[in-house]
C-alpha positions as CSV (number, residue, x, y, z in Angstrom):
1,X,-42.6,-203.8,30.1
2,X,-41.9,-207.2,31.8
3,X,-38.6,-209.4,31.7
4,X,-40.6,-211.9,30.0
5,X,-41.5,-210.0,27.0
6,X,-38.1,-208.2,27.1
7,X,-36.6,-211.9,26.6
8,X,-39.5,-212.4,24.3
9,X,-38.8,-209.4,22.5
10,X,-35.1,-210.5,21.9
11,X,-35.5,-214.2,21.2
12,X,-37.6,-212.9,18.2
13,X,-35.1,-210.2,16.8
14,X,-32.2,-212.6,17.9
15,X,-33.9,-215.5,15.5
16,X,-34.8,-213.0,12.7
17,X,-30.8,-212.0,12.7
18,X,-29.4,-215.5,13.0
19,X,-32.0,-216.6,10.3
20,X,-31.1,-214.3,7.9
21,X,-27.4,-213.7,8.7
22,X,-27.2,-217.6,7.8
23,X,-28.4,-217.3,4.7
24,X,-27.6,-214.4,3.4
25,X,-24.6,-215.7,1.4
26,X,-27.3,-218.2,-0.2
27,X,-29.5,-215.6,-1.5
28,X,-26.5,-213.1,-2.6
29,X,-25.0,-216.1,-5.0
30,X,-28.5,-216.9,-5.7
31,X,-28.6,-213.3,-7.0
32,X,-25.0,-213.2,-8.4
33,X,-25.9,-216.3,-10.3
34,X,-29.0,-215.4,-11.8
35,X,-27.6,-212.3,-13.0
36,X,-25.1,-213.8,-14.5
37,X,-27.2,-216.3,-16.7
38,X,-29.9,-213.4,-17.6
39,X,-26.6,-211.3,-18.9
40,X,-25.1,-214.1,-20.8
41,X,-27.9,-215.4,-22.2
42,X,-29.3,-211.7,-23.5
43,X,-25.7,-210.9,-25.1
44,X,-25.9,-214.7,-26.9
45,X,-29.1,-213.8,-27.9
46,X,-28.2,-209.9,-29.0
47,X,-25.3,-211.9,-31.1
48,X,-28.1,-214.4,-32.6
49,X,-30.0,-211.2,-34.0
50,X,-27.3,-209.9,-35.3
51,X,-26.8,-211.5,-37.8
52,X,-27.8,-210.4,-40.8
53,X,-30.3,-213.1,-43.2
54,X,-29.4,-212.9,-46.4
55,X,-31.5,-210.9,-48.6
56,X,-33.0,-208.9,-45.8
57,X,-32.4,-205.6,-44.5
58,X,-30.2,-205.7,-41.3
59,X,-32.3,-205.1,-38.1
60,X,-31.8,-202.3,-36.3
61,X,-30.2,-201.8,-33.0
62,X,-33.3,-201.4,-31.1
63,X,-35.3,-204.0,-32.6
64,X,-32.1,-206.5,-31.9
65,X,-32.8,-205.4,-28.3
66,X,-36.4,-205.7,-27.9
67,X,-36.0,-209.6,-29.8
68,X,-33.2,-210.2,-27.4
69,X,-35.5,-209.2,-24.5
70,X,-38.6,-210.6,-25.1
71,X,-36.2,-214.1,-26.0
72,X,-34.4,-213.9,-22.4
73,X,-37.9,-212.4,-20.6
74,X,-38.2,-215.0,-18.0
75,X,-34.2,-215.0,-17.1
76,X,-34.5,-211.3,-17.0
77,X,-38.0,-212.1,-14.3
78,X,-35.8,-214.4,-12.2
79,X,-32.6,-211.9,-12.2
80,X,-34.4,-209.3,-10.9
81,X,-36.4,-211.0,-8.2
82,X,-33.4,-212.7,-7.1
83,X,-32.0,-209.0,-6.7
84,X,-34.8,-208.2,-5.0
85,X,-35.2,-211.1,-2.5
86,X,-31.7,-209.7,-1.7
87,X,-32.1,-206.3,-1.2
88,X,-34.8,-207.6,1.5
89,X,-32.4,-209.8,3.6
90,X,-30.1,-207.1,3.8
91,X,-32.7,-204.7,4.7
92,X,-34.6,-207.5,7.2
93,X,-30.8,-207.7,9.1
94,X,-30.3,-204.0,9.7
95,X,-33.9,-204.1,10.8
96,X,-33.1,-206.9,13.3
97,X,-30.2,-205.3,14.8
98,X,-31.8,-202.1,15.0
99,X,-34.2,-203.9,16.7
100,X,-31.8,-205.9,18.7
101,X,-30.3,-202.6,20.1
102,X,-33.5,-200.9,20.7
103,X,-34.7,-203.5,22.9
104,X,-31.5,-203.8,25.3
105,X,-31.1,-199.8,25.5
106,X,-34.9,-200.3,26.7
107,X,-34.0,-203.2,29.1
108,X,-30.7,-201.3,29.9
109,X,-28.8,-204.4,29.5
């Protein structure tokens, strides 16, 4: 393999590491935050189904739950993705310095 594309090679990794390294915290509050909204806003709306209407039969656990859901669905869509755009970064560092390392044991640098 050439210099050149050795350099090439570790320009890329070195950018993919600094990228994501930088804005890692962003995406982990991002994450934090989201989580936090989808779990506050569920238990509000567990407590809103609760409560029992007078002359009804009180709900049951389960279908508290489900109401609760389906109520907080799109909190509960931007929770998890926020999670999961997380999980990535981490993974997409550990793949850049594995990369990183790969390429300068090749290079012997």
């Amino acid at each position: 393999m050439a210099l050149h594309e050795i350099e090439d090679d570790l320009k890329k990794a070195q950018g993919t590491l600094d990228h994501w390294s930088t804005n890692f915290g962003q995406v982990a509050k991002k994450a934090y935050n989201t989580e936090t909204e989808y779990d506050l806003a569920y238990q509000n709306a567990i407590d809103d189904f609760s409560k029992p209407v007078e002359g009804q039969k009180a709900p049951t656990v389960d279908a508290v739950k489900a109401k609760a859901f389906i109520k907080c669905e799109q909190l509960y869509r931007d929770y998890r993705q926020a999670k999961s755009d997380l999980v990535i970064a981490n993974k997409l560092i550990g793949i850049a310095e594995t990369t990183l390392t790969a390429i300068q044991t090749r290079a012997g640098l």
